[in-house]
LODRENDO-482461 format. One record per atom (N, C-alpha, C): residue number from 1; residue in one letter; x, y, z. Coordinates in nm, 3 decimals, decimal comma, m for minus. Atoms other than C-alpha are relative to their C-alpha. Layout:
# residues N
(NUM 'A' (X Y Z));
...
This chain:
# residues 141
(1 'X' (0,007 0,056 m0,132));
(1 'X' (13,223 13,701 6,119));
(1 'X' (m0,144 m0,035 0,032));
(2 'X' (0,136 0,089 m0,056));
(2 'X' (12,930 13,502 6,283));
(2 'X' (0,025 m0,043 0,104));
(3 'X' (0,037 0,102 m0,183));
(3 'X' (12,812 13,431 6,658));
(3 'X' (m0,108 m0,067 m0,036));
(4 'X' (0,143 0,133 m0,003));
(4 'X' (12,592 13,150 6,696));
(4 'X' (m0,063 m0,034 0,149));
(5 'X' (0,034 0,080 m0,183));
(5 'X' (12,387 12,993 6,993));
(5 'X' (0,067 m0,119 0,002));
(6 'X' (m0,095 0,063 0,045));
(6 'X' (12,596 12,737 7,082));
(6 'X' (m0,033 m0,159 0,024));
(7 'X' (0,015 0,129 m0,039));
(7 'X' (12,357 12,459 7,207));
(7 'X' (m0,089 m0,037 m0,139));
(8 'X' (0,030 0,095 0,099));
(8 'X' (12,214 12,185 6,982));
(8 'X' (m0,120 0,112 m0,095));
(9 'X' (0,044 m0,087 0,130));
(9 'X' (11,906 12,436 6,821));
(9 'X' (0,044 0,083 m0,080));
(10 'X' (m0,114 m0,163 0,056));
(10 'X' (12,172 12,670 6,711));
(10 'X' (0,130 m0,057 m0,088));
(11 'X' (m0,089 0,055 0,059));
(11 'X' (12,387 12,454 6,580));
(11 'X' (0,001 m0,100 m0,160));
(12 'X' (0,021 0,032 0,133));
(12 'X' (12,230 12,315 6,269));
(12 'X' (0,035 0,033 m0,139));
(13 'X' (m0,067 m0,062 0,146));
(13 'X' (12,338 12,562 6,008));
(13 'X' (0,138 0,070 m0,003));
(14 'X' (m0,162 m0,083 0,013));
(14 'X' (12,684 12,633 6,120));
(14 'X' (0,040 m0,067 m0,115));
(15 'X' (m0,128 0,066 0,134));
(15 'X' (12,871 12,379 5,875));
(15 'X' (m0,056 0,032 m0,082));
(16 'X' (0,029 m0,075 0,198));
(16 'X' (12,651 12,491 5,542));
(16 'X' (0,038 0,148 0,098));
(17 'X' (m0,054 m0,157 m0,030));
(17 'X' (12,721 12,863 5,709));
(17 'X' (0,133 0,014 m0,041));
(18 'X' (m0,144 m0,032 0,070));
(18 'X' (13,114 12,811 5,699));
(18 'X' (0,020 m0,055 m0,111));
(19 'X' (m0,003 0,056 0,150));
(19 'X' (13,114 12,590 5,391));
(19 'X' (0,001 0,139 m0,117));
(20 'X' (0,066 m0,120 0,088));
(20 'X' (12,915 12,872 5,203));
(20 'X' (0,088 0,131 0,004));
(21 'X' (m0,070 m0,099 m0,067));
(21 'X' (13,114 13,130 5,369));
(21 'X' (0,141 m0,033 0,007));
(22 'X' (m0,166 0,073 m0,056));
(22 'X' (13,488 13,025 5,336));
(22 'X' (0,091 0,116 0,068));
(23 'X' (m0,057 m0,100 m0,088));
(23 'X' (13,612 13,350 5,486));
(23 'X' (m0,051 0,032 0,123));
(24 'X' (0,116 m0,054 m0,118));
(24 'X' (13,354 13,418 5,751));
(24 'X' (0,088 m0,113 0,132));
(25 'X' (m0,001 0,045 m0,128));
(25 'X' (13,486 13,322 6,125));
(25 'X' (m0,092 m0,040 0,065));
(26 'X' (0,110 m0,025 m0,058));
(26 'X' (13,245 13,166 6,311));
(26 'X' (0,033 m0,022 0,181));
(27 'X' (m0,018 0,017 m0,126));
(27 'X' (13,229 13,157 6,697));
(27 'X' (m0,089 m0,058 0,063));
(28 'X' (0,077 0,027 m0,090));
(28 'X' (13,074 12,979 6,947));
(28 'X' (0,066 0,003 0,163));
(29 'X' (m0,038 0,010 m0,137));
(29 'X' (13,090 12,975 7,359));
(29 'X' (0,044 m0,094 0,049));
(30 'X' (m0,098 0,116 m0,013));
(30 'X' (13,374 12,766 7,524));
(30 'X' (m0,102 m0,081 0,073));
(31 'X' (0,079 0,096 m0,068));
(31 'X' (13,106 12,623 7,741));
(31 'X' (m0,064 m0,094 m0,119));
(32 'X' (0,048 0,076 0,091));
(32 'X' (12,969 12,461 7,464));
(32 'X' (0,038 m0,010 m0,134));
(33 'X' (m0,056 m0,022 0,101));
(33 'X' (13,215 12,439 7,209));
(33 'X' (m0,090 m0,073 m0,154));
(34 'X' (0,030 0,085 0,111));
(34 'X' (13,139 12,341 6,831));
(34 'X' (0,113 m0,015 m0,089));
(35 'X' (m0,043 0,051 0,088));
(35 'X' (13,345 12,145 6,575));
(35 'X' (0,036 0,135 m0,066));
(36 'X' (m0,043 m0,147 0,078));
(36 'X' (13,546 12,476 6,361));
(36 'X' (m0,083 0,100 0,008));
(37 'X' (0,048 m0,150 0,003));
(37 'X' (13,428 12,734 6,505));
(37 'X' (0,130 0,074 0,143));
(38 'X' (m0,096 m0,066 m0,076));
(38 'X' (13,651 12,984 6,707));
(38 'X' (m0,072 0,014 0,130));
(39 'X' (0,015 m0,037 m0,118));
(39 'X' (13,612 12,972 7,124));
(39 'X' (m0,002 0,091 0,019));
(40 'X' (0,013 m0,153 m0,061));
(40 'X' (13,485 13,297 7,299));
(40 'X' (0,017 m0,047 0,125));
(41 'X' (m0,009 0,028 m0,137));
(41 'X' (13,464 13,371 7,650));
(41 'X' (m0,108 0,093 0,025));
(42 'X' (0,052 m0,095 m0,062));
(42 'X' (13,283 13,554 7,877));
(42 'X' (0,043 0,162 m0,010));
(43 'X' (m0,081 m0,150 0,021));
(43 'X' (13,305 13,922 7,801));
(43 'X' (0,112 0,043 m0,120));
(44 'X' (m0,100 m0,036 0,143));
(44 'X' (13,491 13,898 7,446));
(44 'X' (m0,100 0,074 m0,048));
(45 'X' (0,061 m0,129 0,134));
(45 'X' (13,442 14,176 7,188));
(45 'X' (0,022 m0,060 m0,109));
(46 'X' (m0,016 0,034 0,166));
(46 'X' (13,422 14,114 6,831));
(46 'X' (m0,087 0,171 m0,054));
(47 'X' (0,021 m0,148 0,091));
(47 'X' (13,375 14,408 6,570));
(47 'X' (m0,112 m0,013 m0,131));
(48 'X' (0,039 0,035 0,118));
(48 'X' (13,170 14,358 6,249));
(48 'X' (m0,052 0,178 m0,085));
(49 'X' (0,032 m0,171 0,069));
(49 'X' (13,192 14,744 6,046));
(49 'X' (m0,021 0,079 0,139));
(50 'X' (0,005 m0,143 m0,061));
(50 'X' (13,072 15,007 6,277));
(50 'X' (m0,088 m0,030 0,134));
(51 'X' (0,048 0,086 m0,118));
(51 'X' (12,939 14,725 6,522));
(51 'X' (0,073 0,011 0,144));
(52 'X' (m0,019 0,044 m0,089));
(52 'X' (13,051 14,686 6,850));
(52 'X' (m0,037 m0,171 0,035));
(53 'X' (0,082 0,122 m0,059));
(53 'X' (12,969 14,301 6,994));
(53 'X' (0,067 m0,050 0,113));
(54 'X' (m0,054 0,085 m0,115));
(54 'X' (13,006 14,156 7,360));
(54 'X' (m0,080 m0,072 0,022));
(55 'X' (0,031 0,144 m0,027));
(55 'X' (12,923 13,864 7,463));
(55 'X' (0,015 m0,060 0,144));
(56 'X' (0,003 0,007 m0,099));
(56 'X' (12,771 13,758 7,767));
(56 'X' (m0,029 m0,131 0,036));
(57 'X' (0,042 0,192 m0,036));
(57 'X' (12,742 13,378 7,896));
(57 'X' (m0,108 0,006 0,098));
(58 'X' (0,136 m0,009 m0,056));
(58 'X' (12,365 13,367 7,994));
(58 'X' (m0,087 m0,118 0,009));
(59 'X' (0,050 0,148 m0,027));
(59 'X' (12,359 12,963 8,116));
(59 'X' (m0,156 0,023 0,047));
(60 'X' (0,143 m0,008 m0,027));
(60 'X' (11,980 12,872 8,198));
(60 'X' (m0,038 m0,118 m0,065));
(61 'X' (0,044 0,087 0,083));
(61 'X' (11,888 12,733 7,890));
(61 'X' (0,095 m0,093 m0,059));
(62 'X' (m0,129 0,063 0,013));
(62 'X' (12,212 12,569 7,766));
(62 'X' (0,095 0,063 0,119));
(63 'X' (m0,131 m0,071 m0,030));
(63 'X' (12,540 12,580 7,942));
(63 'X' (0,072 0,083 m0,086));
(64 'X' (m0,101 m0,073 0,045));
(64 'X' (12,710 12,791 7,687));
(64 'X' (m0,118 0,092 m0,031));
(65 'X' (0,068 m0,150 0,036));
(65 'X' (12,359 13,027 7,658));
(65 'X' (0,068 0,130 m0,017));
(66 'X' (m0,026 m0,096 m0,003));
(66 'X' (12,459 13,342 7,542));
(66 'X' (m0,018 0,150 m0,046));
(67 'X' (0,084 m0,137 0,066));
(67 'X' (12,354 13,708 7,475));
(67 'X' (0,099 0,060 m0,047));
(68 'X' (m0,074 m0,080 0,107));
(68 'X' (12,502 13,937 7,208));
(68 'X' (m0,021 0,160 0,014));
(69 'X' (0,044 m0,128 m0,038));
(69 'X' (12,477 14,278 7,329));
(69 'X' (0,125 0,122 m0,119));
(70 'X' (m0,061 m0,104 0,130));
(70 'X' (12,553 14,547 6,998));
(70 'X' (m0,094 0,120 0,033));
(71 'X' (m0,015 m0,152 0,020));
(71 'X' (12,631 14,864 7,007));
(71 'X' (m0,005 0,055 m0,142));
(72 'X' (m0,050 m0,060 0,113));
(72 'X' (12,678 15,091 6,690));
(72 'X' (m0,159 m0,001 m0,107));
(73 'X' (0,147 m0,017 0,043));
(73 'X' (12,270 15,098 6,607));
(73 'X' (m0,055 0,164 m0,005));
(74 'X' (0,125 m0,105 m0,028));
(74 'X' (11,994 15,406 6,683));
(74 'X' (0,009 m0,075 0,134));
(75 'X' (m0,019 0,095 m0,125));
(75 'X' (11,995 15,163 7,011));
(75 'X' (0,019 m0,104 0,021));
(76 'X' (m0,079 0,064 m0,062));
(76 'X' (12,171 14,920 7,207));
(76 'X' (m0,112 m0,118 m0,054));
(77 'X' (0,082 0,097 0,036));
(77 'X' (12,047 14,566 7,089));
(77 'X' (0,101 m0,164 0,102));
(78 'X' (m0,087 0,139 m0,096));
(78 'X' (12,072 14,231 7,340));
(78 'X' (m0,069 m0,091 m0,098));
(79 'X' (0,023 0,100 0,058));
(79 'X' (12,045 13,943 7,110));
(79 'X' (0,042 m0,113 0,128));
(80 'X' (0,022 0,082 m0,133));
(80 'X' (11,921 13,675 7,402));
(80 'X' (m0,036 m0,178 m0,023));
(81 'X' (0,072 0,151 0,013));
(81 'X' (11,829 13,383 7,243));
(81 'X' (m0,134 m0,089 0,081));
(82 'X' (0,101 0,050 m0,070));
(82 'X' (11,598 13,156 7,466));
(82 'X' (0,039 0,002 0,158));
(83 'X' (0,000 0,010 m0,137));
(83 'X' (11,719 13,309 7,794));
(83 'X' (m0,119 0,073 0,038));
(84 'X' (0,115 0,003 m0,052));
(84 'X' (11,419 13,524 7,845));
(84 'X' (m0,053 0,047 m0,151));
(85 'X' (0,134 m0,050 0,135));
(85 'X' (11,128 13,610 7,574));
(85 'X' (m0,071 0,149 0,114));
(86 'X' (0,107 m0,092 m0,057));
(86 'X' (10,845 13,884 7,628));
(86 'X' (m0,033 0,017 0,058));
(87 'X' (0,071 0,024 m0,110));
(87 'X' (10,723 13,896 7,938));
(87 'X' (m0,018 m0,150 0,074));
(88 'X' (m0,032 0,137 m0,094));
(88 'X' (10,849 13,565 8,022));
(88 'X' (0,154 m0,010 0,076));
(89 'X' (m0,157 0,012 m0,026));
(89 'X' (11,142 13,409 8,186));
(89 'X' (0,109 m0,056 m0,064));
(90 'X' (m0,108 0,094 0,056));
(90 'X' (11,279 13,180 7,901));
(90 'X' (0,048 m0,121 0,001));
(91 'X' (m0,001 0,110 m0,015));
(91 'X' (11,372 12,863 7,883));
(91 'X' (0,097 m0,053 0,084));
(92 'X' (m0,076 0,009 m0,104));
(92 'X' (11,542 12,791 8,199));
(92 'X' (0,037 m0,206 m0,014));
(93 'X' (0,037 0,143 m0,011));
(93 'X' (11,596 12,392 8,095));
(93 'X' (0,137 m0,074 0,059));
(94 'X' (m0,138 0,063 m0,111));
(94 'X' (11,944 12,318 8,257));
(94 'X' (m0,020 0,066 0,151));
(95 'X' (0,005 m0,052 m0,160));
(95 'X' (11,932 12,581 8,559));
(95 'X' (m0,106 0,086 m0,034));
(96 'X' (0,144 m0,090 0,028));
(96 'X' (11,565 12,761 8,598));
(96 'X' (0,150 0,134 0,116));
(97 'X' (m0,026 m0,065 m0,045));
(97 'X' (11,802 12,924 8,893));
(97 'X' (0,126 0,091 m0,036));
(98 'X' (m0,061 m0,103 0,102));
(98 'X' (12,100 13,062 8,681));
(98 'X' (m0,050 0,078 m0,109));
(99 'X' (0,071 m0,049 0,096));
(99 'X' (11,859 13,166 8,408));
(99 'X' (m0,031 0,117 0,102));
(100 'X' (0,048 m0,111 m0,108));
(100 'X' (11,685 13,390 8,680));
(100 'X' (0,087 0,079 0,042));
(101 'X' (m0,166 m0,096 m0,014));
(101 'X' (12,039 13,528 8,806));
(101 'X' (0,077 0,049 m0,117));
(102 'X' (m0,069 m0,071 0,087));
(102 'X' (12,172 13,573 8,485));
(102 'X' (m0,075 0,101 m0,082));
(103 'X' (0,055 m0,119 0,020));
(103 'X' (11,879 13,777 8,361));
(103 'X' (m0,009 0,120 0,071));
(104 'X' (m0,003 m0,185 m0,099));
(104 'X' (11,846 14,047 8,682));
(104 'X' (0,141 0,038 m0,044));
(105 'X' (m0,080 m0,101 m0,042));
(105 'X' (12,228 14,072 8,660));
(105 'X' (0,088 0,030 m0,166));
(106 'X' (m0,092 0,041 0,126));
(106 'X' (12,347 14,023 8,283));
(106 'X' (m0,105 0,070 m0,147));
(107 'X' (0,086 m0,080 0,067));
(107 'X' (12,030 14,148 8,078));
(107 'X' (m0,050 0,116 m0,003));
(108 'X' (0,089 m0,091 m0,104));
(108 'X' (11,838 14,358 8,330));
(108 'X' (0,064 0,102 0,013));
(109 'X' (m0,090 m0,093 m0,050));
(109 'X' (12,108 14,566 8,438));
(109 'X' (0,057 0,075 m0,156));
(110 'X' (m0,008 m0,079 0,144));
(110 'X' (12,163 14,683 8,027));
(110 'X' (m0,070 0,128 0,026));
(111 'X' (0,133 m0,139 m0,015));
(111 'X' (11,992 15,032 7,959));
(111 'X' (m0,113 m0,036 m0,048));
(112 'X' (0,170 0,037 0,009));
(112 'X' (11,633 15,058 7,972));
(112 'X' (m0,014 0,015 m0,146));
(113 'X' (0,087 0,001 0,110));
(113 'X' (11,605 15,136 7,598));
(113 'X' (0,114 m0,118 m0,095));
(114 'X' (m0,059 0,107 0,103));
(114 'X' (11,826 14,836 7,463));
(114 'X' (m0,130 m0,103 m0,014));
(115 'X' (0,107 0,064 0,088));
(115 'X' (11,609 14,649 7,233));
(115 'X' (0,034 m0,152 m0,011));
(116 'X' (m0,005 0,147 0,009));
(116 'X' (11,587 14,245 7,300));
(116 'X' (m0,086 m0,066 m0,077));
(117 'X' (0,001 0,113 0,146));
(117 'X' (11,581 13,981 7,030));
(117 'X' (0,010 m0,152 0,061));
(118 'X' (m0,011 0,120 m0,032));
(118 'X' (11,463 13,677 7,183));
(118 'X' (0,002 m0,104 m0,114));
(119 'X' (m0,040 0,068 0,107));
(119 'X' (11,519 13,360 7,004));
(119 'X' (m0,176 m0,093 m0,039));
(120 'X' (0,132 0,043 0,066));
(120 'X' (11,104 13,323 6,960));
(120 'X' (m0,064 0,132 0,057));
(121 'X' (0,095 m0,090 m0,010));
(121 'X' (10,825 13,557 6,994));
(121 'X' (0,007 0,133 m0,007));
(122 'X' (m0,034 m0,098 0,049));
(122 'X' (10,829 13,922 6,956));
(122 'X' (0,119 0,085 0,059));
(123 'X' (m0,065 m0,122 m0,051));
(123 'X' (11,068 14,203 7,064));
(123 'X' (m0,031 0,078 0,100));
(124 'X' (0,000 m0,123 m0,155));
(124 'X' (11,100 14,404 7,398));
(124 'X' (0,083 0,114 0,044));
(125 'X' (m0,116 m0,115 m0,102));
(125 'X' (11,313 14,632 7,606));
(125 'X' (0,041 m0,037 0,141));
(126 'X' (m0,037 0,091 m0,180));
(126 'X' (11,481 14,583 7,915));
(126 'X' (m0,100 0,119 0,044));
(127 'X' (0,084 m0,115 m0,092));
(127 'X' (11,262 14,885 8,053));
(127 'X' (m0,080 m0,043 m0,030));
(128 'X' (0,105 0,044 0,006));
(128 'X' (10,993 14,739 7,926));
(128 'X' (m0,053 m0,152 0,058));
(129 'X' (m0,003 0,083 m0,078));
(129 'X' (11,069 14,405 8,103));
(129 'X' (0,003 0,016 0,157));
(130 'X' (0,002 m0,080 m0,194));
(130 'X' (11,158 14,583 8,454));
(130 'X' (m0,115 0,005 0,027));
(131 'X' (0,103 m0,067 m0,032));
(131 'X' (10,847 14,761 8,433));
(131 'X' (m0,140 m0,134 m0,004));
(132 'X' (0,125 0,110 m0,003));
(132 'X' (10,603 14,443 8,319));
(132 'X' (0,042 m0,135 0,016));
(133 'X' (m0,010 0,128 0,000));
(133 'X' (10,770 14,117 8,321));
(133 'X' (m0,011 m0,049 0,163));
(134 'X' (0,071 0,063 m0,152));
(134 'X' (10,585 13,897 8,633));
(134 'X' (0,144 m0,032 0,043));
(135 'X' (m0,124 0,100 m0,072));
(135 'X' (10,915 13,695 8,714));
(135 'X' (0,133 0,178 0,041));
(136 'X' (m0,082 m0,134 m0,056));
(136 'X' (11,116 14,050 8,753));
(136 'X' (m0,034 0,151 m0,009));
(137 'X' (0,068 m0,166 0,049));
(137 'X' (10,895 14,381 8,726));
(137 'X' (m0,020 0,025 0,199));
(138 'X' (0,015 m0,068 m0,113));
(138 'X' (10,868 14,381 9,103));
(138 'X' (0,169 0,021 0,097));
(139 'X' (m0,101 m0,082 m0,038));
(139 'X' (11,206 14,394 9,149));
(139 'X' (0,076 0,100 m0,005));
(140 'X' (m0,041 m0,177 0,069));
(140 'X' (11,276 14,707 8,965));
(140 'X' (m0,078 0,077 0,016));
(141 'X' (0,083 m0,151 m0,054));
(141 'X' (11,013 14,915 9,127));
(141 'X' (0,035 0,090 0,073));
């Protein structure tokens, strides 16, 4: 199985992915469907071994933006793509104002020690975003 991002940068290596892969499912978000790949929704699970995976629709940067929040680690991991980075807010390039709402209530609201995997620059925490990120550290004081 394979989630993907589902807008145009994310979408380059699906067909060699399933090609290569003739068993592998792949998924993308109904908001932004792709050519053979299986529709999710808001709030679907998928399993992969001893994984957990939900799936959260985190518009901003695409309409079908979406974060991958796995369980079944040492800690909780939000795979976010380009809704927020490090101490930024992300690439808000369809709605700057759903990007902003869907991070306080869809990222933010995760536990403080889940470990985010933006889709550039390094690695964070949501506690470590509360506590320093300018665009939302003063609302979690």
């Amino acid at each position: 199985q394979a989630c993907k991002r589902s807008h145009l940068t994310g979408q380059a290596g699906g067909h060699r992915l399933k090609a290569a892969c003739e068993d592998v499912c792949v998924y993308s978000n109904e908001a932004e469907p792709w050519p053979g790949t299986q529709n999710f929704s808001e709030g679907d699970s998928f399993s992969i071994g001893n994984l957990s995976i939900k799936a959260f629709t985190t518009s901003g940067h695409s309409v079908g933006g979406t974060t991958y929040y796995i369980e079944g680690l040492d800690k909780p991991v939000a795979v976010v793509g380009d809704a927020m980075f490090a101490g930024s807010m992300g690439g808000g390039m369809i709605s700057f104002a759903d990007a902003w709402k869907n991070n306080r209530e869809k990222i933010l609201t995760l536990p403080d020690e889940t470990v985010i995997c933006p889709g550039h620059g390094p690695m964070t925490s949501v506690g470590e975003e509360k506590r320093n990120n300018p665009f939302f550290a003063t609302e979690f004081r």
